[in-house]
C-alpha positions as CSV (number, residue, x, y, z in Angstrom):
1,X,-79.9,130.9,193.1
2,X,-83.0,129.0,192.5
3,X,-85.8,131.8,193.5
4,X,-83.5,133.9,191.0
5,X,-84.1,131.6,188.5
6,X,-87.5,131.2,189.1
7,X,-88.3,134.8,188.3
8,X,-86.3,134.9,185.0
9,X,-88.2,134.8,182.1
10,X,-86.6,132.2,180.2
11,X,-87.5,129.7,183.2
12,X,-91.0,130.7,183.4
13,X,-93.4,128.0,183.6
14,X,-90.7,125.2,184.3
15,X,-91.3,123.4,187.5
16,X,-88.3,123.6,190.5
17,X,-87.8,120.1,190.1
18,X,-86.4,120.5,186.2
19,X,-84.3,122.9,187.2
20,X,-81.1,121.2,188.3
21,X,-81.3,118.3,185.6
22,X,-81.7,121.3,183.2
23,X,-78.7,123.4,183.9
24,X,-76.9,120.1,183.5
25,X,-78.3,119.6,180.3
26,X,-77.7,123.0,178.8
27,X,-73.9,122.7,180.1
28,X,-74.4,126.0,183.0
29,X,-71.6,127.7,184.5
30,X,-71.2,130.5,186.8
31,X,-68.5,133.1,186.7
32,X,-67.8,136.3,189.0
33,X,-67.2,139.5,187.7
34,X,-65.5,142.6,189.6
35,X,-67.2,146.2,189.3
36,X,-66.6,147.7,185.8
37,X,-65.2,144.4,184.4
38,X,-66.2,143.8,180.9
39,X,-68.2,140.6,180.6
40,X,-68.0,141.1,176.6
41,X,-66.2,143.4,174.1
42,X,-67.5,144.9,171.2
43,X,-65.8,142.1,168.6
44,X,-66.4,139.2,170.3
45,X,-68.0,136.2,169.3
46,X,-70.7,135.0,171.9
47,X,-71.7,131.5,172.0
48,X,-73.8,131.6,175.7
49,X,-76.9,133.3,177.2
50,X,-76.2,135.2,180.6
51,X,-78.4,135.3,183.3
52,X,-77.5,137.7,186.1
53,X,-77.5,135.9,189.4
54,X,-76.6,138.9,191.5
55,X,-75.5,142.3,190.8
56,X,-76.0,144.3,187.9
57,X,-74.8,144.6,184.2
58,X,-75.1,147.5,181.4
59,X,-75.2,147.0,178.1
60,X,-72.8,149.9,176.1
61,X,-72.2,151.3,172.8
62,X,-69.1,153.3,172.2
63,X,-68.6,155.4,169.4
64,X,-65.3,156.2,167.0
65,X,-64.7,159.5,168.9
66,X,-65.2,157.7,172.7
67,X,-68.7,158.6,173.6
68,X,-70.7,156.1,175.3
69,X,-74.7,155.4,174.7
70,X,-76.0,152.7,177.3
71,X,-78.6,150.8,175.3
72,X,-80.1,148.8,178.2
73,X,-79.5,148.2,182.6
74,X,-80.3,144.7,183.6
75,X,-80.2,143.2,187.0
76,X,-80.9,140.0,189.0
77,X,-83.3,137.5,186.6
78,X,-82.6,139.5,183.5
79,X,-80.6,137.7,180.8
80,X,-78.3,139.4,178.3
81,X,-76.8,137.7,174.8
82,X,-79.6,136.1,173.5
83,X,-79.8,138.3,170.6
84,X,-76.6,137.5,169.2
85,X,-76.0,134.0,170.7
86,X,-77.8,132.6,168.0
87,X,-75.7,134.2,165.2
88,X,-73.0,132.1,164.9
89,X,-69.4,133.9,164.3
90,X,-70.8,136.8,164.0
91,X,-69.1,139.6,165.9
92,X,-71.1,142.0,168.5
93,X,-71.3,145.3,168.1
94,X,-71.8,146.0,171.8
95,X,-69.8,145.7,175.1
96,X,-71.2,144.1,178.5
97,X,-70.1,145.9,181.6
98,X,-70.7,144.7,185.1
99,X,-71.7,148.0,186.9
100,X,-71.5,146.3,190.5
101,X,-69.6,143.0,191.0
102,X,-71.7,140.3,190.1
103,X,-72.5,136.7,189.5
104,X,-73.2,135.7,186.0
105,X,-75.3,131.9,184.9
106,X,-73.7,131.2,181.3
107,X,-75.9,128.7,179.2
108,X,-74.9,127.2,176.0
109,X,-76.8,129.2,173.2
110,X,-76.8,126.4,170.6
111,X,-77.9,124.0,173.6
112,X,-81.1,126.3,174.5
113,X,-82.4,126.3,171.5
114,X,-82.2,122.4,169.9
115,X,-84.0,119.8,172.0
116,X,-81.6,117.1,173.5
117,X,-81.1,113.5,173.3
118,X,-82.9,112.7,176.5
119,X,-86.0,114.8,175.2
120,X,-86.5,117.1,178.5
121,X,-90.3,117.7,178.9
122,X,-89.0,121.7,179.6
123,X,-87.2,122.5,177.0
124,X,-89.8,123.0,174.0
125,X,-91.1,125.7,177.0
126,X,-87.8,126.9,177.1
127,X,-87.7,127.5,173.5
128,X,-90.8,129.1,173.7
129,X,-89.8,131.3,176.2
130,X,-86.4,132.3,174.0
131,X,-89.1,133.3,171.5
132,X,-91.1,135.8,173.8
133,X,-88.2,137.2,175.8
134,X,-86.2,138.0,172.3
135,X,-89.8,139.5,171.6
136,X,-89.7,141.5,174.8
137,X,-86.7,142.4,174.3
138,X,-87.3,144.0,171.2
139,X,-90.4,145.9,172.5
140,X,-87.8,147.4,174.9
141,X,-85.7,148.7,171.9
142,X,-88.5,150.6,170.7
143,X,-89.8,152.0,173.9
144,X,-85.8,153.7,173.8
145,X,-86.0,154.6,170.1
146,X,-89.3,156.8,171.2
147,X,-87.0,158.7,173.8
148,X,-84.0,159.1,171.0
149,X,-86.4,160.3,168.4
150,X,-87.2,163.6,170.7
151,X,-86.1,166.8,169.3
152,X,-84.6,168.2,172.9
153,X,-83.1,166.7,176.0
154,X,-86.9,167.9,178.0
155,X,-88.4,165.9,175.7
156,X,-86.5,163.0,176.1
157,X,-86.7,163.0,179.9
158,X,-90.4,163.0,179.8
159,X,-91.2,160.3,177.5
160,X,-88.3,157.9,179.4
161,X,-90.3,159.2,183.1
162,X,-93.6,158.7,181.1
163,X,-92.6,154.8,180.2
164,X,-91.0,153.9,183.4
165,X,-94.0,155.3,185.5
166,X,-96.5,152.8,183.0
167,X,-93.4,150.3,183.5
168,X,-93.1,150.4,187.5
169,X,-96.7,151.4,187.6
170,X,-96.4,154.4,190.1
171,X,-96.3,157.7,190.2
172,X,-92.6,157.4,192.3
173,X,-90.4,155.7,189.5
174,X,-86.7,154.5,190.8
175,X,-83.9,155.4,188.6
176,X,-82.0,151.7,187.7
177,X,-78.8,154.0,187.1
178,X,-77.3,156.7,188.1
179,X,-77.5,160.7,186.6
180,X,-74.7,160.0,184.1
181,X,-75.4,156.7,182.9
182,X,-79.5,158.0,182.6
183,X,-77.8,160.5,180.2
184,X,-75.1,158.2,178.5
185,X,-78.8,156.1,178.3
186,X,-80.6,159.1,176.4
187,X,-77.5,160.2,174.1
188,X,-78.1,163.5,175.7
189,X,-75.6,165.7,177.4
190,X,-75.2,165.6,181.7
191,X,-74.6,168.9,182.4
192,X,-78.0,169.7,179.7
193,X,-80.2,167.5,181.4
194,X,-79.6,168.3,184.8
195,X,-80.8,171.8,183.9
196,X,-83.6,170.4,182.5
197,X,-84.6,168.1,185.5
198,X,-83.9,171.6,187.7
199,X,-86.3,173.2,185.0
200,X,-88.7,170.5,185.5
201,X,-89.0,170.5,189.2
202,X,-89.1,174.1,189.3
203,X,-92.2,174.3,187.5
204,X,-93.4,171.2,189.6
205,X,-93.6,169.0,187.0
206,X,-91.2,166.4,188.6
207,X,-89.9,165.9,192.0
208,X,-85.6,164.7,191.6
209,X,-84.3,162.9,195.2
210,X,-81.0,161.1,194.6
211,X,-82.2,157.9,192.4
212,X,-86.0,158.5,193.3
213,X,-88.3,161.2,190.7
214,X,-91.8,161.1,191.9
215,X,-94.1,162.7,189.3
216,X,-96.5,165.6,190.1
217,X,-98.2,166.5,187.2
218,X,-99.3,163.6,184.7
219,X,-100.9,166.4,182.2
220,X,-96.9,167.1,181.4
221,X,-95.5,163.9,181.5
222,X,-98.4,162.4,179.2
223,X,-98.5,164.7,176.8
């Protein structure tokens, strides 16, 4: 778990040796979760900051008549609840679903964010890291609010390639989910955009195998 932690952002800069004393001090716990369990409903009231350990998690919005819009994939390192862990009794308008089984790091919200009786050297760093990840985070939103605010599904496709290839920083971008969440992840149709993505590789424009698109003409995707 450590070399996990390690590589999260909301750990970076603090030593291995803080590490154990820390999870102590910000009252940690670890919980399994099956494939398709949901971590969090839309209602609940949050209180902790999850890290994923192993596996993978989605973050989903449903809609009054049942559709579903994934707003964000997160795996191994990435943390999920720190947005709304700090609003306290307020309910979430999201749900958290665990796409594989996974292994989830809760950490007291409230507990992150105040310093502690014992004043641990890491945790002003760890406040400050809160600070850029929630930053990060709301980068991210952005980047997806480009993609929504394209007229057609073609459109869409090429400015969410376009950012993953500056992303992954390769002209070979791995999908994070599969053809129907990438469209539940666009708000577009599936059956639509996998005409497109035939479109697109018909005119060699992209290259589609399984979760793998490999990009063979920038002027397009760019543009």
């Amino acid at each position: 778990m450590k070399h996990i932690l390690e590589s999260c952002p909301l750990f970076s800069g603090i030593e291995e040796k803080d590490l154990e004393g820390m999870l102590g001090c910000l009252s940690a716990r670890k919980e399994v979760f099956a494939p398709r369990q949901m971590i969090y409903l839309n209602g609940d009231i949050i209180e902790e900051v999850g890290i994923i350990i192993e596996g993978e998690v989605q973050i989903v919005r449903d809609d009054f008549e049942g559709r579903r819009a994934i707003l964000a994939h997160i795996g191994p390192g990435g943390v999920f609840g720190e947005a709304y862990g700090c609003l306290a009794g307020t309910e979430i308008p999201i749900s958290v679903e665990c796409v594989r089984e996974c292994m989830v790091l809760f950490l007291n919200y409230h507990k992150v964010l105040t310093t502690c009786d014992a004043s641990c050297v890491f945790h002003q760093k760890l406040i400050e890291n809160m600070v850029t990840l929630l930053a990060s985070k709301n980068v991210h939103l952005n980047q997806k609010l480009e993609c929504l605010e394209k007229r057609t599904t073609r459109e869409k496709l090429l400015a969410y390639v376009n950012q993953e290839k500056q992303r992954q920083k390769s002209l070979r971008i791995k999908l994070p989910f599969s053809k129907k969440d990438l469209a539940d992840y666009l708000c577009v149709d599936r059956s639509g955009m996998m005409v497109e993505l035939k479109k697109l590789q018909t005119e060699g424009i992209l290259t589609v195998e399984k979760s793998w698109i490999t990009i063979g003409d920038e002027l397009y995707v760019d543009q």
